[in-house]
C-alpha positions in Angstrom: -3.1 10.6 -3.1 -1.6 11.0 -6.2 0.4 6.8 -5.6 -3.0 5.4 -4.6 -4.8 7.1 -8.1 -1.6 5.8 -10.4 -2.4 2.4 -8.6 -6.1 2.0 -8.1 -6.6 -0.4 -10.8 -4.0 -3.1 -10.3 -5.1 -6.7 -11.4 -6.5 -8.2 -8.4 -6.2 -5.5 -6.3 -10.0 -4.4 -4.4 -8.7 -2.0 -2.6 -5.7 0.2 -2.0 -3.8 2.7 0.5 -0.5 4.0 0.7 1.0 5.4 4.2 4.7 5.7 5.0 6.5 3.3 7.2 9.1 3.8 9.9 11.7 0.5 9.0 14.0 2.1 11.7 15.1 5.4 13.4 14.5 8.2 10.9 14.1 6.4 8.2 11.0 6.0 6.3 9.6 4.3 3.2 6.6 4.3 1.2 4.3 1.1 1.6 0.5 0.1 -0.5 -1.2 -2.0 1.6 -4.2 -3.8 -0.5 -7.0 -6.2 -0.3 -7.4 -8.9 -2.7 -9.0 -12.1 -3.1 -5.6 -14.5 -2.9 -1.7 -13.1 -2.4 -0.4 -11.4 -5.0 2.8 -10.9 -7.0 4.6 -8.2 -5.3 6.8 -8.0 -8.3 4.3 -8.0 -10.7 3.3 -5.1 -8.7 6.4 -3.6 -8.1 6.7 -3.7 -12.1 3.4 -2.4 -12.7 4.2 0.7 -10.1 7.4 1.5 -12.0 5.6 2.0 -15.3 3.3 4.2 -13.4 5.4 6.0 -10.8 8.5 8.2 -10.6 11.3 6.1 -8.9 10.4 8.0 -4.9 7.1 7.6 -5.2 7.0 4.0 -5.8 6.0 1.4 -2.6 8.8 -0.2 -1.5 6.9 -2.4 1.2 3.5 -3.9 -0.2 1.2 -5.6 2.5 -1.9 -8.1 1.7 -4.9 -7.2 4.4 -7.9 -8.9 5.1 -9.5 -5.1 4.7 -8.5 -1.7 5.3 -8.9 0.1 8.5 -11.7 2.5 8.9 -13.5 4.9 11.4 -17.0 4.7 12.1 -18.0 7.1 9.3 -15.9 4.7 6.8 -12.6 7.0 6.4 -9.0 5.3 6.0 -7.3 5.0 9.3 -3.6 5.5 8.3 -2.1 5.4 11.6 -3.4 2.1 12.1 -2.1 0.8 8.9 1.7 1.8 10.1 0.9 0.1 13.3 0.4 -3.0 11.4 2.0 -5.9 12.1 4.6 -6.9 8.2 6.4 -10.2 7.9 
């Protein structure tokens, strides 16, 4: 994905995936969801993205995970990253 690409090689970030989120009926918004050794500054981030990234394309949600869901032959399971629990 073109977000994940502009995004790959935040400061601290491991690793890095980008899904859309429902946050309620019909209305949807992008969100990265990354690993990293220790939280991270999601406005740092959110800065970062906006030098990067037109305006829609930038996460509006971003979610620290112990590690990022995969199937047994080690591809990205997206649904499962929009079924994941956010504070």
């Amino acid at each position: 994905m073109e977000v994940e690409a502009a995004l790959a090689d935040l400061p601290g970030v491991l690793e890095l995936a980008v899904t859309d989120l429902a946050i309620k009926k019909d209305v949807r918004v992008i969100a990265a969801f990354y690993v990293s050794d220790e939280p991270l500054d999601q406005r740092a981030l959110q800065a970062v993205a906006a030098e990067r990234l037109a305006r829609y394309t930038q996460a509006r949600a971003w979610v620290r995970v112990e590690a990022l869901p995969r199937n047994a032959n080690g591809k990205l399971r997206r649904r499962a990253l929009q079924d994941h629990p956010r504070d």
